[in-house]
N, C-alpha and C positions, 0 to 999 in steps of 0.2 A: 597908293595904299601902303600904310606902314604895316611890319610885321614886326610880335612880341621880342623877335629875339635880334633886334636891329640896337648895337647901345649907345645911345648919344657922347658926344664928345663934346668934353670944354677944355676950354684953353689953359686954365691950371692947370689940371690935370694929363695932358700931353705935353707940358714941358716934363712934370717929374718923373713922369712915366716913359718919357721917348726913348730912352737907354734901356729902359730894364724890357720894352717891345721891340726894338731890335733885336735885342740881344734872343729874345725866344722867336724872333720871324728865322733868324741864323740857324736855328737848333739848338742852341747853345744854353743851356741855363744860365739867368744873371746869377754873381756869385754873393754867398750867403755869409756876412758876418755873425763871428758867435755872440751867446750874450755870453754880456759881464756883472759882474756878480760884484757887492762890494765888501769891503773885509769881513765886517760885520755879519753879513748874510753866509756867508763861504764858513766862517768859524761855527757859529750855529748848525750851521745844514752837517757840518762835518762832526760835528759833536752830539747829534740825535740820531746817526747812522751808525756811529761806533759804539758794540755795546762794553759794557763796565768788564777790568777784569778777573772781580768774581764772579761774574756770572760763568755759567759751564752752559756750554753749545750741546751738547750730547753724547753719547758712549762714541769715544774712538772706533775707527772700523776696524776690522779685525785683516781685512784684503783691501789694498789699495788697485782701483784700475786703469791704466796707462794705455797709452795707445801709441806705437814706434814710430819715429820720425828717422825724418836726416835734415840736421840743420844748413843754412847755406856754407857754410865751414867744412861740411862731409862727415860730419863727426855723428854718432847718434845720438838721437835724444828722445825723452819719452815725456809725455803732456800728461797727466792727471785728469780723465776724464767722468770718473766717478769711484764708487767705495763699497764692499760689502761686508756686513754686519750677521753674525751667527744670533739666532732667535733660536728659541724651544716653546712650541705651541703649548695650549693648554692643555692640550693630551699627551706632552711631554715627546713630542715628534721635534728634532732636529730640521733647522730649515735657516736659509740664510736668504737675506732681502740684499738686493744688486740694484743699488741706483745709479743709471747716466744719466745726467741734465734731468729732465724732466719723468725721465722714463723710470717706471720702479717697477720692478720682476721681483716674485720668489722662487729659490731655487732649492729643489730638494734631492737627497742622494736617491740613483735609479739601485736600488733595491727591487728582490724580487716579490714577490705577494703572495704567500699561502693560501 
């Protein structure tokens, strides 16, 4: 009695394949060649990712946010990991937006409350 999940074998197909099933019976992943791109494609792709430069990205941040390192040299150094920006609500409340990567916070002064 055969079962669904039993997969037949041909013989094309375990010549091309008998290196890259070793290679995972090992552990080992076979290794993966990049793709290639040709001039043509590479120029284009590169030319509708970079915008024009008049165009303007958005209001400078007003705080840049860095986070301390130490390079392998020993020297320190600091990574750019996001930016804040001073805003005045419509109620004319001071407040500034603090974005890392993905994350966006607003932060406002701890003031007291009458």
């Amino acid at each position: 009695m055969k079962y669904g999940n039993e997969m037949p074998s041909t013989p094309s197909c375990q010549n091309k394949n008998e290196s890259h099933s070793r290679a995972w019976q090992d552990g080992v992943a076979p290794p993966i060649s990049p793709p290639t791109l040709n001039e043509s494609e590479g120029e284009a792709a590169g030319k509708r990712e970079q915008p024009e430069s008049s165009e303007k990205k958005g209001k400078t941040p007003d705080f840049r946010i860095v986070q301390p390192g130490v390079g392998l040299d020993g020297r320190a150094n600091y990574e750019n990991v996001g930016a804040m920006w001073h805003n005045v609500s419509k109620a004319g409340a001071d407040f500034y937006s603090l974005k890392i990567g993905n994350l966006k916070l607003l932060v406002f002064p701890n003031a007291k409350r009458e």
